[in-house]
N, C-alpha and C positions, 0 to 999 in steps of 0.2 A: 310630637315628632314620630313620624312612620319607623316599623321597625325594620332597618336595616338589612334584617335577614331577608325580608321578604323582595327585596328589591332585583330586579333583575333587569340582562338588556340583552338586545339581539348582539352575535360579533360580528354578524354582517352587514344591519345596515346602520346598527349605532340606537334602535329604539329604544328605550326605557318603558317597561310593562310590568305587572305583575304574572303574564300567563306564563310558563313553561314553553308557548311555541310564542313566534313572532307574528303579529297578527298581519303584519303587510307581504312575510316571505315565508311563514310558516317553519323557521328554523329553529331550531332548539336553542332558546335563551340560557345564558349564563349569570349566576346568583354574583351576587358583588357583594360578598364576604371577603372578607383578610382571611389570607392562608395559616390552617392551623396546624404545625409540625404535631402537637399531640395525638392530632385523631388521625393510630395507625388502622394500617386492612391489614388481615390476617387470613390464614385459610378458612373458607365456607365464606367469605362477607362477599355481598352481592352488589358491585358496579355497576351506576346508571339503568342497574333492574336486567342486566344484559352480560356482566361481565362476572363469574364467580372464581374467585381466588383460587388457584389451587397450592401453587407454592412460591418461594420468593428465588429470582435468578441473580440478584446481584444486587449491591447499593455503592453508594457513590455520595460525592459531595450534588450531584443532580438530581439525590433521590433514591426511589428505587426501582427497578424492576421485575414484576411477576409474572408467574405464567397465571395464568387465564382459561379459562373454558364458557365459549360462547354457549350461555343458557340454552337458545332454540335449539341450537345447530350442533352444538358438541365439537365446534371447531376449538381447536387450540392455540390459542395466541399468546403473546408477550403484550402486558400491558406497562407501558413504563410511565410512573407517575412521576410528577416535575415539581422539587420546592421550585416556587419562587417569591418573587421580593411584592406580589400582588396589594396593593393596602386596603383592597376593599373601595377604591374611586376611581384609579386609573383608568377608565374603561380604553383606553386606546391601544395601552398593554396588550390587554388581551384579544381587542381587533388586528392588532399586528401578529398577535402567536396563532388567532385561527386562518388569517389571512395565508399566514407562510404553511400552517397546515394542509390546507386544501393545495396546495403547489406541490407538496410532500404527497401527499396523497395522487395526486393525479401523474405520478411518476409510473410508467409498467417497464422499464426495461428489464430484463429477468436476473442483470447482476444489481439491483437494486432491491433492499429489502422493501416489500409491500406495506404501505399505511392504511389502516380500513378505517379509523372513526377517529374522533378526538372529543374530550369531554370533561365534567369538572366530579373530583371525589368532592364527599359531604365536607370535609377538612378545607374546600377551598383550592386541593391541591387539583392541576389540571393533567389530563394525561394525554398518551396518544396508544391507541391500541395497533398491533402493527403483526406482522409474520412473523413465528416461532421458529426459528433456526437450530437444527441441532448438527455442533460441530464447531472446532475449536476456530479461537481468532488467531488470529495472522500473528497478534503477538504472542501466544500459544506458541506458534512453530517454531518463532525464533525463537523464543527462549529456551525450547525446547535443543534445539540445533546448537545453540551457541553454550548448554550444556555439557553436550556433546563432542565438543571442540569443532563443527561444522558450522557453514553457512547454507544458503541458501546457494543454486548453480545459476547462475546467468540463466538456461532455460525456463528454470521453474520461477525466477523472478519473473520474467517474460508473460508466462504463463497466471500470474498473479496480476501483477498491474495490469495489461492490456485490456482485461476483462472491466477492472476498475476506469477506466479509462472510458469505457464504452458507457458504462454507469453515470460519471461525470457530464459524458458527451450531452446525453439527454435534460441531467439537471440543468447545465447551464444554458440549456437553450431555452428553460424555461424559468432562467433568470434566479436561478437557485445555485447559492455558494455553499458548500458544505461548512468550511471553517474549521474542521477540527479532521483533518484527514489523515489517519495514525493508523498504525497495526492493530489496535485495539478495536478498529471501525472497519475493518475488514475481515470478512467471514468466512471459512472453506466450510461452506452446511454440506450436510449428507443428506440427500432426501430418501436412503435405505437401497440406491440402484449402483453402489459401488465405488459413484465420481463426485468428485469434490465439485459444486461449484458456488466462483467468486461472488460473493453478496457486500455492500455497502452501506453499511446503518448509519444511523443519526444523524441524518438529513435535519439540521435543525431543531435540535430537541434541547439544546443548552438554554436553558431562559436565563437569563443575566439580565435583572433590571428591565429595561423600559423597550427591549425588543426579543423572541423567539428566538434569534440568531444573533444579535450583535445590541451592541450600544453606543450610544456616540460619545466618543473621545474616551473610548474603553477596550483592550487590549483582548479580545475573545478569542480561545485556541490553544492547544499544548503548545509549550514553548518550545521543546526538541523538534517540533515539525512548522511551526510557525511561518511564516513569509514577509518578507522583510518591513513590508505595509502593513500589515496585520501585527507586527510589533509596534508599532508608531501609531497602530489605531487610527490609520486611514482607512478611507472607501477601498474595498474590495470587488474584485469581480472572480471570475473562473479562475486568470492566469497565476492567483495566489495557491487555489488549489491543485496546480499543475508545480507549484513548486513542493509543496508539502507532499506530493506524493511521491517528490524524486527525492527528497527526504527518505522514505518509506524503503525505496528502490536502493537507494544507497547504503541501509542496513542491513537491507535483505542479502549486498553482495557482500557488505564489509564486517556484519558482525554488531556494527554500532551506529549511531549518529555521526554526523561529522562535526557537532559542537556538543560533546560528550561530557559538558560542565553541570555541577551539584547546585548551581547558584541561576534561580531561573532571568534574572535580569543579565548575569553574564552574557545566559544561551542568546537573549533580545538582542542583546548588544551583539555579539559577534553576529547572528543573521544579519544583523543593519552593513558592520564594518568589516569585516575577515572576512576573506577569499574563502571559499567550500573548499576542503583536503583533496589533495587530485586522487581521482580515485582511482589510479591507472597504481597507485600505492597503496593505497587501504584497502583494494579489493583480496578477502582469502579465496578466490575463482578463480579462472580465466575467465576475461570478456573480452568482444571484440569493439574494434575502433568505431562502429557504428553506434552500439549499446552506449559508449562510452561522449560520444558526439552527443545522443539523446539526451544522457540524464546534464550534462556538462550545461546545453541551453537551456534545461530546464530549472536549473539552479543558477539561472542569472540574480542579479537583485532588482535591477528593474525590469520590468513587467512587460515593459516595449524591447526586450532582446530576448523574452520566452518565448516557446510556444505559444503563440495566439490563441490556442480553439487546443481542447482533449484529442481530436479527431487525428489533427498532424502529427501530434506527439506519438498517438497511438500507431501509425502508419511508420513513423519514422521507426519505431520499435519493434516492430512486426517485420520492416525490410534486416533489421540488422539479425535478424533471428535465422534467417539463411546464408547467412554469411560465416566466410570462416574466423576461429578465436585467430587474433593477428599478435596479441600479446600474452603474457602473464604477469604480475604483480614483479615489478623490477628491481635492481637495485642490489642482487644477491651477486655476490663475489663467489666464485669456486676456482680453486687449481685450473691450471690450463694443461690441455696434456700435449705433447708435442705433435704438431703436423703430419698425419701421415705423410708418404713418400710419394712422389708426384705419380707415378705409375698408378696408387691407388686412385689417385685423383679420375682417371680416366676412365669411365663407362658407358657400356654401350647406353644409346636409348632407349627409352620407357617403350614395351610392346603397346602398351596402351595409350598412343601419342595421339587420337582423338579427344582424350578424356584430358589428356596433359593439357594440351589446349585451352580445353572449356576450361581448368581450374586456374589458369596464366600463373600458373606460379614462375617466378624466376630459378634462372636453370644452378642446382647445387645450394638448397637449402640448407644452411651452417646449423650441427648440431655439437655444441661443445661439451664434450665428455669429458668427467674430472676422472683426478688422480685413484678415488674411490671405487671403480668399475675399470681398472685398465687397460680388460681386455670384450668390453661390451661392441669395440665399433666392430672387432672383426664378428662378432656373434648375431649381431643388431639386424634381426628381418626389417625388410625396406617397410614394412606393415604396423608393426611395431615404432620404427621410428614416425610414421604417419599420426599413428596415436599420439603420441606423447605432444607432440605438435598440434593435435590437430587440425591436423588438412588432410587432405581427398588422398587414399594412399595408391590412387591408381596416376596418381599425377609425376611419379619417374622421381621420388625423394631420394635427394643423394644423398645420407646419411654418414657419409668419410669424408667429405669436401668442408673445407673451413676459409674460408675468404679471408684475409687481414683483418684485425681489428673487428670481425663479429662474431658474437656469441647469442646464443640462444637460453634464454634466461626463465627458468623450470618454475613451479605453481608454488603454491605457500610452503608446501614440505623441503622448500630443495632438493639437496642430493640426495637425502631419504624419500623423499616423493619420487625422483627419477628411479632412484633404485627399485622401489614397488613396483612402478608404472613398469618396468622392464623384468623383472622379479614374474609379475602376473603375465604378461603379455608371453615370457619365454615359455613359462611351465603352459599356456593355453597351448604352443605350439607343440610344445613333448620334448623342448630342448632339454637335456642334462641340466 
């Protein structure tokens, strides 16, 4: 019997050879060896005669990841090497994981990280060599934030997904589902010019059994961001990854998940059967009704009431980015203070009644002052109460007028958040 090590096949068209290249396509053959977890790389060992170790960036139950330094070139990469469940026969395995690579690989949008080669260590183990990022992930920040007693703001969410979004746009049009779309898969790299920008890793690099990306009748994906078909280990397309990102979006406003469970079959189960927490309550932000429209469709359970396409979702989230916050997290009771007297009720018009206009606001904006600030409404610049609201303060905000039965209901700090917000806002003006 031939010995097995020597054995090799194209992943492209399927031939079985002894050469190194394929003799009908000239592509670099793959050895069909069983993967050996013993045989580690270390710093100095030299990949596919191309790739030399310089140090390790992370491990995982997927393996791990090193940096790299391209022999000729002196470029520096991230090579991330893949266990998988290889036996040494499958060859279709492995036609499926180069197949999905070259797809990964022919991605250039610039919030996607770059793929350059993919290949196999002497261990069996297979890798993909890909762009070296420096700068933290997405889950970095929140954690960092919610350290801090912070969230992320509605803008700078904004300014994070849309970019991912643009990322997506591309993959799915060439028929590529990410599957595991988390904070952890989101990058702010620094390229050394000051500005963060949004990158998207791990386009497929999960081998799980008998495909690159997935398996059949097997549940692939974090379970906190999962989508309700991808718990059920159904066929997937983009509109699951349009759900797991409004997963992403909704920690980024609230601090957590919305199925914030220790037990990963719980998390399954409730994406299957429990309504998303309305996040017009879990947000510690302001957002406005548009933000909150967006992520709301995007967290349907079935797939035929999302987003269709990254493209709209991105659009519908970019419109709501100009608009004004319409609410804040609800639900807080304060003191009522009594009505002023109707004569205060009465003022003249906004000089600026072209501007009032464009913002349509409705005339005498209710701003409910508690018992704690008793004497803020007579103090309150019209500018000032603009803020705290925010809307347009050239729009005539009537800041004394209370309408029956409304109140205006203040950001995660309540009364102590009003107090600051007016606290800052006085001493900017020079008031006492």
């Amino acid at each position: 019997m031939a010995d097995r090590s020597d054995r090799r096949f194209c992943p492209h068209c399927g031939r079985r050879t002894l050469a190194s290249a394929c003799p009908d396509d000239a592509a670099q053959t793959v050895a069909l060896v069983r993967f050996d977890p013993r045989v580690l790389l270390r710093p100095g060992d030299v990949v596919s005669g191309r790739y030399e170790i310089i140090d390790t960036i992370g491990k995982g139950g997927y393996g791990s990841i090193f940096g790299a330094r391209h022999t000729a070139t002196g470029q520096e990469i991230a090579l991330k090497v893949m266990r998988s469940d290889f036996d040494g026969e499958s060859d279709q395995q492995v036609r499926r994981f180069f197949r999905e690579a070259r797809v990964t690989a022919a991605l250039q949008h610039p919030n996607t990280v770059r793929v350059f080669d993919v290949g196999q260590t002497p261990g069996g183990a297979f890798y993909i060599a890909m762009e070296r990022l420096h700068g933290p992930s997405l889950e970095a920040v929140l954690q960092e934030r919610l350290e801090a007693g912070n969230v992320m703001t509605e803008a700078e969410t904004i300014d994070v997904i849309a970019p991912v979004l643009r990322s997506l746009q591309e993959a799915h049009a060439h028929g590529l589902v990410h599957r595991d779309m988390k904070p952890a898969n989101i990058v702010l790299a620094d390229f050394g010019d000051g500005d963060r920008t949004v990158k998207v890793v791990d386009f497929g690099v999960a081998w799980t059994g008998g495909s690159a990306l997935t398996t059949t009748g097997m549940a692939v994906g974090t379970p906190a961001y999962m989508s309700p078909e991808q718990c059920e280990a159904r066929d997937v397309d983009g509109r699951s990854d349009l759900y797991s990102l409004a997963i992403v979006m909704y920690r980024c406003l609230a601090g957590d998940v919305p199925f914030p469970f220790d037990n990963s079959v719980a998390i399954m189960q409730a994406h299957l059967d429990s309504p998303v927490p309305d996040v017009r309550r879990a947000a510690r932000t302001p957002v406005n009704d548009a933000v909150v429209a967006t992520l709301t469709r995007a967290l349907q359970k079935d797939p035929e009431d999302r987003w269709q396409d990254a493209r709209s979702m991105r659009e519908a989230l970019e419109r709501g980015r100009v608009r004004r916050p319409a609410w804040t997290p609800p639900d807080v009771e304060h003191p009522r203070r009594a009505s002023p007297p109707p004569a205060a009720r009465q003022r003249p018009a906004p000089r600026h009644t072209d501007a009032a206009k464009a913002a349509a606001l409705p005339a005498g904006v209710p701003l409910d002052l508690p018992d704690a600030l008793p004497d803020a409404a007579s103090v309150l610049p019209q500018r000032v109460g603009a803020a705290v609201l925010g809307v347009d303060p050239r729009a005539g905000l009537d800041v004394h007028s209370r309408p029956p039965k409304q109140t205006i209901v203040m950001g995660g700090g309540g009364v102590l958040d009003l107090a600051n917000q007016l606290r800052a806002a006085l001493d900017d003006k020079g008031t006492p």
